[in-house]
C-alpha positions in Angstrom: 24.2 -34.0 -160.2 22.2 -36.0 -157.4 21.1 -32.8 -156.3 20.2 -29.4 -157.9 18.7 -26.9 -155.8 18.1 -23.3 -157.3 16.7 -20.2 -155.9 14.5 -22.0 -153.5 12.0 -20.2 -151.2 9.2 -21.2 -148.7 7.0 -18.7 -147.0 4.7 -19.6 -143.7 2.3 -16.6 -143.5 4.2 -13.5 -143.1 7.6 -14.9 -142.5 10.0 -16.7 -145.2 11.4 -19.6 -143.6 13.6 -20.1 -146.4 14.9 -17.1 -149.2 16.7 -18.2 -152.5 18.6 -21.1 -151.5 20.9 -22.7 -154.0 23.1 -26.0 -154.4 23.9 -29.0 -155.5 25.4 -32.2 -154.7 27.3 -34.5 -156.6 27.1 -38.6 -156.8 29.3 -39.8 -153.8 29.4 -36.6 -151.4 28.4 -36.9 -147.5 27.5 -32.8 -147.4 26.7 -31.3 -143.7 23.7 -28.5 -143.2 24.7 -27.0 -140.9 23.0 -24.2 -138.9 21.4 -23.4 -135.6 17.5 -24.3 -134.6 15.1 -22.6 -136.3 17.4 -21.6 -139.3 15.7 -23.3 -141.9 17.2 -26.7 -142.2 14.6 -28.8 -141.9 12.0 -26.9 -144.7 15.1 -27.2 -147.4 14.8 -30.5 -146.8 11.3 -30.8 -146.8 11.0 -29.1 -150.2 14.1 -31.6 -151.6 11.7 -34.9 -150.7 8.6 -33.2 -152.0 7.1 -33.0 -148.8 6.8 -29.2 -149.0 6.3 -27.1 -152.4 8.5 -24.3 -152.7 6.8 -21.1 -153.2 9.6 -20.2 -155.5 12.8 -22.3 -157.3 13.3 -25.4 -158.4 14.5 -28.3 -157.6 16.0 -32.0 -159.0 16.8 -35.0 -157.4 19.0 -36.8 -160.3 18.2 -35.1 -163.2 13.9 -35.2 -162.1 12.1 -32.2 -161.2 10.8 -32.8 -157.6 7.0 -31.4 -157.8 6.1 -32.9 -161.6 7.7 -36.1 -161.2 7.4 -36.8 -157.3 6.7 -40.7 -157.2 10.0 -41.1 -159.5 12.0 -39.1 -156.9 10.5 -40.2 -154.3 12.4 -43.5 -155.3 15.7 -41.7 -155.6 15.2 -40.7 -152.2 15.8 -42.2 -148.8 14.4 -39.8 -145.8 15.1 -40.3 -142.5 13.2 -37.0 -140.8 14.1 -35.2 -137.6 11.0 -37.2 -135.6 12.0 -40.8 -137.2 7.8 -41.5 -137.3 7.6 -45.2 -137.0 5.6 -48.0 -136.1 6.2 -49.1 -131.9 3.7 -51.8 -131.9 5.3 -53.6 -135.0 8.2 -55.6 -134.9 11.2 -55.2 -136.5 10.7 -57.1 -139.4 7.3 -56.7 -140.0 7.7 -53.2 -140.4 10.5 -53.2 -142.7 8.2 -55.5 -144.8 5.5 -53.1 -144.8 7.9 -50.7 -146.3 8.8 -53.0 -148.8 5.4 -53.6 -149.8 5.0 -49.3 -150.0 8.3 -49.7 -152.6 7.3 -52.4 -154.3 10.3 -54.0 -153.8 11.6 -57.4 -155.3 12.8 -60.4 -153.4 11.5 -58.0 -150.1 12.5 -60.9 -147.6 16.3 -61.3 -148.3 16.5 -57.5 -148.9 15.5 -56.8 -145.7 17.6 -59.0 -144.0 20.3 -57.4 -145.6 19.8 -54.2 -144.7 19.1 -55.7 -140.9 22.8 -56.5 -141.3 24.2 -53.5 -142.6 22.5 -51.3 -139.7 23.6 -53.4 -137.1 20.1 -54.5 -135.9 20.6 -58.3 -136.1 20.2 -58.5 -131.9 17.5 -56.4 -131.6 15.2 -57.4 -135.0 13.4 -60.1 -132.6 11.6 -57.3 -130.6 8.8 -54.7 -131.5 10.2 -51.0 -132.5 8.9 -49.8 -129.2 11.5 -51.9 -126.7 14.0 -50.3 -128.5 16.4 -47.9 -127.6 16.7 -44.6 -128.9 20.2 -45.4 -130.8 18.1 -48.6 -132.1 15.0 -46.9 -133.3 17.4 -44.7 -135.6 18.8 -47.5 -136.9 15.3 -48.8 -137.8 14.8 -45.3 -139.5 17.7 -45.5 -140.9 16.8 -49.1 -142.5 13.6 -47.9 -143.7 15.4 -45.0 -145.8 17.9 -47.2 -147.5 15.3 -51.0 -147.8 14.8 -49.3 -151.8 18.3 -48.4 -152.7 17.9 -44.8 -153.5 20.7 -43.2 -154.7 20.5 -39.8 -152.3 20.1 -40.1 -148.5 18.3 -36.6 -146.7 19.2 -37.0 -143.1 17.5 -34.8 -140.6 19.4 -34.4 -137.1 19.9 -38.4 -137.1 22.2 -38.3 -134.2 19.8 -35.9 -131.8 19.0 -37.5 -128.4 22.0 -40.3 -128.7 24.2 -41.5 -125.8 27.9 -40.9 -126.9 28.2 -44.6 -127.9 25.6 -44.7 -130.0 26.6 -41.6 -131.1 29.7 -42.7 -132.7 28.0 -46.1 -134.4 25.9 -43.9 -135.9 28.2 -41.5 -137.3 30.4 -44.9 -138.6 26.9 -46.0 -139.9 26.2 -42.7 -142.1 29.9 -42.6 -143.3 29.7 -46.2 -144.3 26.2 -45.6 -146.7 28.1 -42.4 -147.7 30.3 -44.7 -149.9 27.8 -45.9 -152.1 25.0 -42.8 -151.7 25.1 -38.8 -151.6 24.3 -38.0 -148.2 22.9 -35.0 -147.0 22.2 -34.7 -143.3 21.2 -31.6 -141.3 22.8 -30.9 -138.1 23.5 -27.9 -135.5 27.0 -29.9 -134.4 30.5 -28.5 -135.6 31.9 -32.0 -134.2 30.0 -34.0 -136.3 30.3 -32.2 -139.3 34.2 -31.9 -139.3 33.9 -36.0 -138.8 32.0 -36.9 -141.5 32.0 -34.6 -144.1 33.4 -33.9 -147.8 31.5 -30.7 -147.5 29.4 -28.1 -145.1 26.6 -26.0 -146.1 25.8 -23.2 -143.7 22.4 -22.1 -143.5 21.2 -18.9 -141.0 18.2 -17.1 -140.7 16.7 -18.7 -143.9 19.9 -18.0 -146.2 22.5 -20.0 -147.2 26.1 -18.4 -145.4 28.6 -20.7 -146.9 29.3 -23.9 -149.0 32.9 -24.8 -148.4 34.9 -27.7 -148.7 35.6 -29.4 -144.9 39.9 -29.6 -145.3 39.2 -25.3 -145.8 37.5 -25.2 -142.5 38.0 -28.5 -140.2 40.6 -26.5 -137.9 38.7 -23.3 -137.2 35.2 -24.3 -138.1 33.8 -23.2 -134.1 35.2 -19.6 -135.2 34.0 -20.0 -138.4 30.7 -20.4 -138.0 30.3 -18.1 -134.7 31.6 -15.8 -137.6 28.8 -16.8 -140.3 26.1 -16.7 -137.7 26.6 -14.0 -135.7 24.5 -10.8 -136.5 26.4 -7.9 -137.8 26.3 -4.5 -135.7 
């Protein structure tokens, strides 16, 4: 498995943000996480990249336990977060090259113009991060999470904030890494998870809802997930 996730809880004072959560992905799967604000996507995530400990569960990123062996995930993982925290006073390049110093990575300067390439920011590498437009500054994000070749991509609300063009580059851009990586990527759009996905993960109030295969519920999945995430009477 790329991912195993099992019983997984996270507590913030009095209120569990997240209550026995369970998965896993497998090597090659773009899986959706779907849910509406608040429901608990982004702490799953969290925990998965080691940036939160779960108060309960446990979790492995290719066959590693996240919290004992966190600097060998860590290079399993690529993490794009919801925020995309980068560097607007740095150019292009020159941030991607302080990432590659972070990784330790080999031949840095060809693997970064590479990865320019394969995120479509060959126009725009000239300028610092801060000119750049929204749709841009993902891509930059999104070139920082793949410069070390992890295996598993975490995704959290990449598309949030785009124009409808840029949209749709950046969906073609995460089913295009999906080939060679597991991809999970949060969302709270049906749309985008009925373009993109092998599989959906439902998440609500804290607790996974549903892990179904996308041909089960492509056709009816607005109904299908009012139905998951609509409180019972």
């Amino acid at each position: 498995m790329s991912i195993l996730v099992q019983n997984i809880a996270k507590q913030f004072g009095t209120q569990w943000a997240v209550q026995d959560v369970s998965f896993d992905l497998r090597p090659g799967e773009i899986v959706g996480f779907l849910g509406p604000n608040g429901a608990g996507k982004s702490t799953t995530l969290k925990m998965i990249t080691g940036s939160l400990v779960p108060n309960r569960g446990e979790i492995q990123v290719m066959g590693l336990a996240v919290g004992p062996n966190f600097p060998e995930t860590r290079q399993h993982i690529g993490y794009l977060p919801e925020n995309n925290p980068l560097y607007l006073e740095l150019f292009v390049r020159a941030h991607l090259d302080f990432i590659a110093q972070v990784h330790k990575i080999p031949n840095a300067r060809h693997r970064i113009e590479e990865v320019i390439q394969l995120v479509g920011l060959e126009r725009e590498a000239h300028k610092r991060i801060g000119q750049l437009s929204k749709g841009y500054r993902q891509r930059v994000g999104l070139a920082q999470a793949i410069l070390h070749d992890p295996d598993v991509l975490i995704l959290d609300e990449p598309t949030t904030g785009l124009d409808p063009n840029q949209l749709v580059e950046i969906r073609q851009l995460i089913k295009t890494l999906g080939e060679k990586k597991t991809v999970l990527f949060s969302t709270h759009i049906l749309s985008e998870v009925a373009a993109l996905c092998d599989r959906v993960l439902v998440i609500h109030h804290g607790q996974l809802r549903a892990d179904s295969p996308i041909h089960e519920v492509k056709e009816t999945i607005d109904d299908w997930f009012q139905t998951l995430t609509t409180p019972t009477k």
